[in-house]
DRENMIDREN-56289 format. One record per residue (C-alpha): residue in one letter; x, y, z. Coordinates in Angstrom, 2 decimals, decimal comma. Layout:
N
@residuo->A u->X v->Y w->Z
...
***
This chain:
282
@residuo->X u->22,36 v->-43,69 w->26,78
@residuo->X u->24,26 v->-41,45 w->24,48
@residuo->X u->23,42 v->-37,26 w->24,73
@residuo->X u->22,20 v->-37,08 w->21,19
@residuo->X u->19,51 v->-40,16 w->21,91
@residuo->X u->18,33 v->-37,90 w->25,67
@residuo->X u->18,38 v->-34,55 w->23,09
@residuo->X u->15,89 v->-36,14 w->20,21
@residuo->X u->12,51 v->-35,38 w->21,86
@residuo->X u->13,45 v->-31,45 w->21,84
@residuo->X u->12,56 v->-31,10 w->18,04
@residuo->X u->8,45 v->-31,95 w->18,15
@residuo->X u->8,16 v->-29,72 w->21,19
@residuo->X u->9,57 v->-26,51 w->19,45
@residuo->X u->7,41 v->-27,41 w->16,43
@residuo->X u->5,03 v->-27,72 w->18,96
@residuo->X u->5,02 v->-24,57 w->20,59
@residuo->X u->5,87 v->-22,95 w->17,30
@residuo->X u->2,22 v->-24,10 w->15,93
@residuo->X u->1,00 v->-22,51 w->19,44
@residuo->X u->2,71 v->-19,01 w->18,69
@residuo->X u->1,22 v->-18,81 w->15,42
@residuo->X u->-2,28 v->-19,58 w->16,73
@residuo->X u->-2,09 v->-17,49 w->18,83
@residuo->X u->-0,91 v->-14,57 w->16,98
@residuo->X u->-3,84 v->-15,37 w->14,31
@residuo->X u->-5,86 v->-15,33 w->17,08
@residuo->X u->-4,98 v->-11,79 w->18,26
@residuo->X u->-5,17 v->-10,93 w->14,80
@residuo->X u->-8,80 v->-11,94 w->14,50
@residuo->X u->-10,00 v->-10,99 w->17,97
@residuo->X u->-10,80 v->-6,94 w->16,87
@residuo->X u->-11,95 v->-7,94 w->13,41
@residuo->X u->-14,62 v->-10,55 w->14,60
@residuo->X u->-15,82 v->-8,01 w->17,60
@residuo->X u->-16,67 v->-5,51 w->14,92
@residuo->X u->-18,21 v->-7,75 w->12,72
@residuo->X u->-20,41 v->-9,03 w->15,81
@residuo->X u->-21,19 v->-5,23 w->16,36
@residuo->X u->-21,82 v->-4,56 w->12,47
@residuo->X u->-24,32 v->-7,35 w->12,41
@residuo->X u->-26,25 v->-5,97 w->15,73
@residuo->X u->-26,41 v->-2,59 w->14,32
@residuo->X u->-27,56 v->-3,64 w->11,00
@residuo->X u->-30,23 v->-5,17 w->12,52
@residuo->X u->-31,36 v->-2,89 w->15,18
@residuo->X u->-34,60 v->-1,35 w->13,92
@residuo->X u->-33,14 v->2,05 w->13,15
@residuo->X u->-30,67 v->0,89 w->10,82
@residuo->X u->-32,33 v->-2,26 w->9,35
@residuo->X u->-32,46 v->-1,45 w->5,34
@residuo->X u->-29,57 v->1,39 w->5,96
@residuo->X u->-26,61 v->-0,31 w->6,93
@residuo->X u->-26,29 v->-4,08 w->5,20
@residuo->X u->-25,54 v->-6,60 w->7,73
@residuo->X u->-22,15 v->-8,79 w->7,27
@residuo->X u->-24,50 v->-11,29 w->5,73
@residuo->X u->-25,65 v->-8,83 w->3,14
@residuo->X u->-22,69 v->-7,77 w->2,25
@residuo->X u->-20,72 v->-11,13 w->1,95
@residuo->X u->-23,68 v->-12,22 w->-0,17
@residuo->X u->-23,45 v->-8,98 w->-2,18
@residuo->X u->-19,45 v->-9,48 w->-2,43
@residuo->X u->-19,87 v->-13,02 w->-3,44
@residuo->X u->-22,11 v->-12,65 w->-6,19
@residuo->X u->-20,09 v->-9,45 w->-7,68
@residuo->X u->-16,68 v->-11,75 w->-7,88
@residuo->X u->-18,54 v->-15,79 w->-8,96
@residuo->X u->-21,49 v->-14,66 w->-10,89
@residuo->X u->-22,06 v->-14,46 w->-14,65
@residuo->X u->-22,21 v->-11,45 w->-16,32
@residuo->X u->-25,02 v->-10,58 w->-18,08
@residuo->X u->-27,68 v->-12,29 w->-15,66
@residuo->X u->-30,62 v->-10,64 w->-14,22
@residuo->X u->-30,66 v->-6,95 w->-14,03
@residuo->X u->-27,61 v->-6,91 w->-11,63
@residuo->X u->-24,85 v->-4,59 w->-13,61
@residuo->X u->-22,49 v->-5,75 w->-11,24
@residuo->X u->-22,34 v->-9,41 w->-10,91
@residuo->X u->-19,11 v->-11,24 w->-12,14
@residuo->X u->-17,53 v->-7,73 w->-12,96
@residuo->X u->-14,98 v->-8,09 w->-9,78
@residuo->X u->-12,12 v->-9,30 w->-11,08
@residuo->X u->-11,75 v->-7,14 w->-14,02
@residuo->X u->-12,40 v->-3,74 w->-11,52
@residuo->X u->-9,45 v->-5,26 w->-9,36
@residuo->X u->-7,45 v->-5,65 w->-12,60
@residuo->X u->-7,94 v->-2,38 w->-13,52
@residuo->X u->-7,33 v->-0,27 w->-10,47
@residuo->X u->-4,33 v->-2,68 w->-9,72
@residuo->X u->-2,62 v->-1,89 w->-13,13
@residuo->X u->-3,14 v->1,82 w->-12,63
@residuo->X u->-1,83 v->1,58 w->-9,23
@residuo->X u->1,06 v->-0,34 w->-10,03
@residuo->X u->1,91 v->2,29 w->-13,25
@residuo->X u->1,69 v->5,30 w->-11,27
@residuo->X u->3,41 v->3,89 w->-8,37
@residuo->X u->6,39 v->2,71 w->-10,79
@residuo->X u->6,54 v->6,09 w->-12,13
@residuo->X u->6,63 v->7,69 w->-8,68
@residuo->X u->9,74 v->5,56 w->-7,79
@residuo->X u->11,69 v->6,14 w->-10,58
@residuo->X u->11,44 v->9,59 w->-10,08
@residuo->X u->10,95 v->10,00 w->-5,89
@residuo->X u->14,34 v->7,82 w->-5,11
@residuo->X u->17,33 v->9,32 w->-7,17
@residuo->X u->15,42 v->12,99 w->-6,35
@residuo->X u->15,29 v->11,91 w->-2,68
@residuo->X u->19,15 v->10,72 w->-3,07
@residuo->X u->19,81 v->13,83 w->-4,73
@residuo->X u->18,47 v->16,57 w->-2,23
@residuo->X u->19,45 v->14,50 w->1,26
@residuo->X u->23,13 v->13,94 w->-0,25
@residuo->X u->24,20 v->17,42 w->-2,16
@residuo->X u->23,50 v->20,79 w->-0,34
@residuo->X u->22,86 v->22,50 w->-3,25
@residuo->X u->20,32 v->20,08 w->-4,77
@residuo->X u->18,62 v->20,61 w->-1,44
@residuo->X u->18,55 v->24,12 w->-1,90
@residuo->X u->17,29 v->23,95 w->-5,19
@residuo->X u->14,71 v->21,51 w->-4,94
@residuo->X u->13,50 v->20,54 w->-1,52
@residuo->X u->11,78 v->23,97 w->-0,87
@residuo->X u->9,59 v->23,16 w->-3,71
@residuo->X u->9,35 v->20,02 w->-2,77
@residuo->X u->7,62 v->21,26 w->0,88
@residuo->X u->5,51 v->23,37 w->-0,59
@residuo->X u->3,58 v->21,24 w->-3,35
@residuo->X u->3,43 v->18,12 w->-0,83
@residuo->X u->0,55 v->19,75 w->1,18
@residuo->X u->-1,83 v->19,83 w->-1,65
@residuo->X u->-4,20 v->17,23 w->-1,70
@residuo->X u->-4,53 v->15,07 w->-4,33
@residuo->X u->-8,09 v->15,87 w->-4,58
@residuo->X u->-7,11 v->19,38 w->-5,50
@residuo->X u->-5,32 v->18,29 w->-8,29
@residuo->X u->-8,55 v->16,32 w->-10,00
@residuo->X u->-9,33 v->19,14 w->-12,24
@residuo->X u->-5,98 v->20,07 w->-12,93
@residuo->X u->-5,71 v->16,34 w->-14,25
@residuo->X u->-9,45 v->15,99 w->-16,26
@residuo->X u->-8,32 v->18,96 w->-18,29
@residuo->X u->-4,79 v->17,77 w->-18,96
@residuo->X u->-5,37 v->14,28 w->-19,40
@residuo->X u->-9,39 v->14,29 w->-19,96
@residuo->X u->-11,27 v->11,11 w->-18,99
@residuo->X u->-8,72 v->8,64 w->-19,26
@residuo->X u->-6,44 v->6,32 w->-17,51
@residuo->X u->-3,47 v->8,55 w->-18,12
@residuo->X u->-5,18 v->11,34 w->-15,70
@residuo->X u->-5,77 v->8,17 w->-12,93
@residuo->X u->-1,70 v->7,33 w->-13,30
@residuo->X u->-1,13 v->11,12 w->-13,17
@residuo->X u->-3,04 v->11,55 w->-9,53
@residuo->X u->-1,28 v->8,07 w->-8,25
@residuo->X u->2,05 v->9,17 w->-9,01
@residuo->X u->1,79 v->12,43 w->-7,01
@residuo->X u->0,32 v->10,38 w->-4,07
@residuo->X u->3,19 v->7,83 w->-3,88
@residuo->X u->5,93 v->10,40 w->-5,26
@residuo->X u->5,91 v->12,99 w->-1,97
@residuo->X u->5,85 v->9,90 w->0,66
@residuo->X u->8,59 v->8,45 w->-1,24
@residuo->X u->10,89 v->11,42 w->-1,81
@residuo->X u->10,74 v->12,67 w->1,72
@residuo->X u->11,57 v->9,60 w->3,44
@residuo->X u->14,03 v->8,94 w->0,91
@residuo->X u->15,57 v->12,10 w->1,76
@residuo->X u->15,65 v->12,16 w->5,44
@residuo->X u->17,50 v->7,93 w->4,81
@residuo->X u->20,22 v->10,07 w->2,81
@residuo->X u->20,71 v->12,46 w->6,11
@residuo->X u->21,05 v->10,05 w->8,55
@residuo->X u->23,77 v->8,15 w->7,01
@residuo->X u->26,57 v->7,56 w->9,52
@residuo->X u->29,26 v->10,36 w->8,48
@residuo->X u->32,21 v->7,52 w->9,75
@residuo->X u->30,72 v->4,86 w->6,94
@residuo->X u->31,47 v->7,94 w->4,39
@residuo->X u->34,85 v->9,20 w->5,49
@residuo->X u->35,77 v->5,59 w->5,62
@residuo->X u->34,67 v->5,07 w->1,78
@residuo->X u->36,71 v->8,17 w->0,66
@residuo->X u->39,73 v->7,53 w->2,81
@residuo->X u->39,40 v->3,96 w->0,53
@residuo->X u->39,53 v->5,99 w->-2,20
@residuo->X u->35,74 v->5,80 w->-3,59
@residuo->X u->34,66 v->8,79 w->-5,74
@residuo->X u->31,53 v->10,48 w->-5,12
@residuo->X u->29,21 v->8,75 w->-7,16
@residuo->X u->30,78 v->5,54 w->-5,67
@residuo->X u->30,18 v->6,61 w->-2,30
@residuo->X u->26,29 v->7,29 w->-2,84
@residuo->X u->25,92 v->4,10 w->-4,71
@residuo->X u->27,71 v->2,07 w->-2,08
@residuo->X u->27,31 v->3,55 w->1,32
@residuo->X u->24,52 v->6,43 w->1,10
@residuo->X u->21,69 v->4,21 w->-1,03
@residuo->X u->22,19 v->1,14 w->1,17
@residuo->X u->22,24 v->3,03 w->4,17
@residuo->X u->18,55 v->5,20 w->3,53
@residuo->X u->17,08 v->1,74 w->2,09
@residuo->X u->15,31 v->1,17 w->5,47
@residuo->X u->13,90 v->4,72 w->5,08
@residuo->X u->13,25 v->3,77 w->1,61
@residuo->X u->11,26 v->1,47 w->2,39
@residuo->X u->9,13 v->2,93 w->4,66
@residuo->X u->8,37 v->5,89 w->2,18
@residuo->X u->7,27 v->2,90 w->-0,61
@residuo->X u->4,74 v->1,49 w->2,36
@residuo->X u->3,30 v->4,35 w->2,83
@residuo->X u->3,36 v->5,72 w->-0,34
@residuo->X u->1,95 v->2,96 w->-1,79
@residuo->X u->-1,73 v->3,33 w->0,45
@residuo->X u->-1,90 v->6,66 w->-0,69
@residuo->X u->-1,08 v->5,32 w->-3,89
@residuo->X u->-4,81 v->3,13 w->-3,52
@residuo->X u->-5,85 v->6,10 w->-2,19
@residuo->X u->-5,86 v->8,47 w->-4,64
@residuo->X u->-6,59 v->5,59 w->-7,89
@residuo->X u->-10,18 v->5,32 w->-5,41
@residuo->X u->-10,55 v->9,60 w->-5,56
@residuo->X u->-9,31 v->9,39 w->-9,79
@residuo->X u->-11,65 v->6,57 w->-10,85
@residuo->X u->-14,89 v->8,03 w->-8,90
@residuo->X u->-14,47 v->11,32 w->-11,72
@residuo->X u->-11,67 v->11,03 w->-13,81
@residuo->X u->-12,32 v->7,49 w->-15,58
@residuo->X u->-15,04 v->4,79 w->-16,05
@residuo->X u->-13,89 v->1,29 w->-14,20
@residuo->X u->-11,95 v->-0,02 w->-11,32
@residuo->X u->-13,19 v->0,02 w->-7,55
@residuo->X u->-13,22 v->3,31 w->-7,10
@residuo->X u->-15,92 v->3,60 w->-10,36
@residuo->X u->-17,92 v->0,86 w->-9,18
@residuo->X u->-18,05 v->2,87 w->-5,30
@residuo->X u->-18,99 v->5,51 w->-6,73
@residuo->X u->-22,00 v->3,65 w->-8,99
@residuo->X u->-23,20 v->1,88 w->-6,68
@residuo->X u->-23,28 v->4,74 w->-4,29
@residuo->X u->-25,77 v->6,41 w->-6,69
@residuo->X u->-28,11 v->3,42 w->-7,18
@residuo->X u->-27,87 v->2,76 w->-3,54
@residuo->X u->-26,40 v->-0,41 w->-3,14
@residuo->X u->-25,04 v->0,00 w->0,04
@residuo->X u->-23,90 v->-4,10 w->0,22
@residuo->X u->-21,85 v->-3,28 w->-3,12
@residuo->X u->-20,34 v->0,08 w->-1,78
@residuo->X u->-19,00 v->-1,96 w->1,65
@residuo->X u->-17,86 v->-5,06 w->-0,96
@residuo->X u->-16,31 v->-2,18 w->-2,47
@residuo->X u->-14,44 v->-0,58 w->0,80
@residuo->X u->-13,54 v->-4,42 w->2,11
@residuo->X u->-11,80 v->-5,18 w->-1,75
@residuo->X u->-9,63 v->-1,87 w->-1,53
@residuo->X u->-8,56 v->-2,74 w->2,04
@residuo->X u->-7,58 v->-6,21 w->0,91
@residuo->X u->-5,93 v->-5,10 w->-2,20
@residuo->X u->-3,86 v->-2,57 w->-0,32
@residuo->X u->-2,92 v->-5,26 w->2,39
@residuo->X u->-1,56 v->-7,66 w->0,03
@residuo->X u->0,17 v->-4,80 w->-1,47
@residuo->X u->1,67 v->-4,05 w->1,53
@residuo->X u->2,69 v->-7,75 w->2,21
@residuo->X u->4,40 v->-7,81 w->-1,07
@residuo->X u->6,74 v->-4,32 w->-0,49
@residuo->X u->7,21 v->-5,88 w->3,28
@residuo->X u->8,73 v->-9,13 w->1,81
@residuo->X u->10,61 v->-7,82 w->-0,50
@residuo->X u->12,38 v->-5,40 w->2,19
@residuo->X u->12,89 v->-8,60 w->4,15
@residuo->X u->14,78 v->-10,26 w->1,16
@residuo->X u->16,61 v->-6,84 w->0,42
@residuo->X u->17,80 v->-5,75 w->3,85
@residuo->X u->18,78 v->-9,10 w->4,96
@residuo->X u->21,16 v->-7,77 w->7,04
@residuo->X u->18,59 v->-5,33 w->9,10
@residuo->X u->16,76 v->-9,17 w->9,92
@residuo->X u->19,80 v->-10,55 w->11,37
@residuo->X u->20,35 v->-7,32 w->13,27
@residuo->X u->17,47 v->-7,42 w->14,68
@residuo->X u->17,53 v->-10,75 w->15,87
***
């Protein structure tokens, strides 16, 4: 019997325990989430809380109705208006966060590659980054009044300060050898930082646009509960008042979901960019 022939059984047990790795990393994945729902559900039904806190049940039930229903039935203001909240807070998240790149890379480039842009700017820099965003909310109402413009003004500081300092610190660290190697080579300066310094602080880059992209959903929840009248962070707010408590947690589990697929998107497009860092790794 030939090698190849004794060798052909090895395929369907990697898929094998391939299929067994995945379950049981969605299995770990799962195991915290389903304990807490197990312990929402007993709380919401212990007699102190019963009517406070909705139950799981409640609040899928709640959640389910707010995305399939039609509009306009019943006395419900919310039913069937998910999808165009989503639509809204996404597109305001996705405009400021835009806006923030543009404007946190180069300026991140800028202050971790030239000393005297760093002088210039990266004091000032450090000293507006601790204000909160809700600090700036009536900075922004009187600026921009009660309109989308003042929600894309209040995301683009949250995602701007995350992105700029990490962007920074990538332009640092760049191995000093990879530059004097470009300019023995004979690259100019603005060949060097498009070349060596930018690809070298993308992994830093990256990890700014992660994080600033939560605070990113972050502040368009804080800007829609004041500053303008729809998205999630509206409808929190609402429903807060009229106390529907199964809408509010709808509301909190539809942010958290939004932001984790946002998240999955800048993660696999990192993994397509820095191809190289995967085989690296591996």
């Amino acid at each position: 019997m030939s090698t190849s022939a004794l060798r052909q059984p090895a395929a369907p047990r990697t898929a094998t325990r391939d299929w067994g790795r995945a379950l049981g990393r969605l299995a770990m994945g799962l195991c915290v989430p389903v304990l807490i729902l197990i312990g929402w559900q007993l709380v919401g039904q212990s007699p102190g809380m019963a009517g406070v806190v909705p139950t799981p049940a409640q609040v899928g039930r709640a959640w389910y109705d707010w995305i399939f229903a039609s509009p306009g039935m019943g006395l419900n203001p919310y039913l069937g208006t998910w999808l165009s909240n989503v639509q809204y807070s996404t597109l305001r998240v996705a405009q400021g966060f835009a806006l923030a790149m543009v404007c946190a890379i180069p300026l991140g480039l800028a202050i971790g590659w030239s000393r005297i842009t760093s002088l210039m700017l990266d004091p000032l820099v450090q000293g507006m980054r601790p204000i909160p965003i809700t600090a700036w909310l009536p900075f922004s109402i009187a600026l921009f009044g009660i309109r989308d413009m003042g929600s894309i003004f209040l995301i683009f500081l949250g995602g701007f300060y995350a992105i700029v300092v990490n962007t920074t610190q990538g332009a640092r660290d760049v191995d000093r050898n990879l530059v004097r190697a470009a300019r023995m080579m004979g690259a100019s300066s603005s060949q060097v930082l498009r070349r060596v310094v930018l690809p070298a602080a993308m992994p830093s880059i990256f990890t700014g646009l992660r994080i600033g992209l939560g605070i990113s959903w972050t502040a368009v929840i804080v800007s829609e509960m004041v500053a303008v009248k729809s998205g999630l962070g509206y409808v929190l707010w609402d429903a807060y008042y009229v106390g529907r408590m199964d809408i509010v947690l709808a509301d909190m589990v539809s942010i958290g979901l939004m932001g984790f697929i946002s998240d999955r998107l800048i993660v696999w497009i990192e993994r397509r960019v820095l191809v190289w860092r995967m085989l690296q790794n591996h």
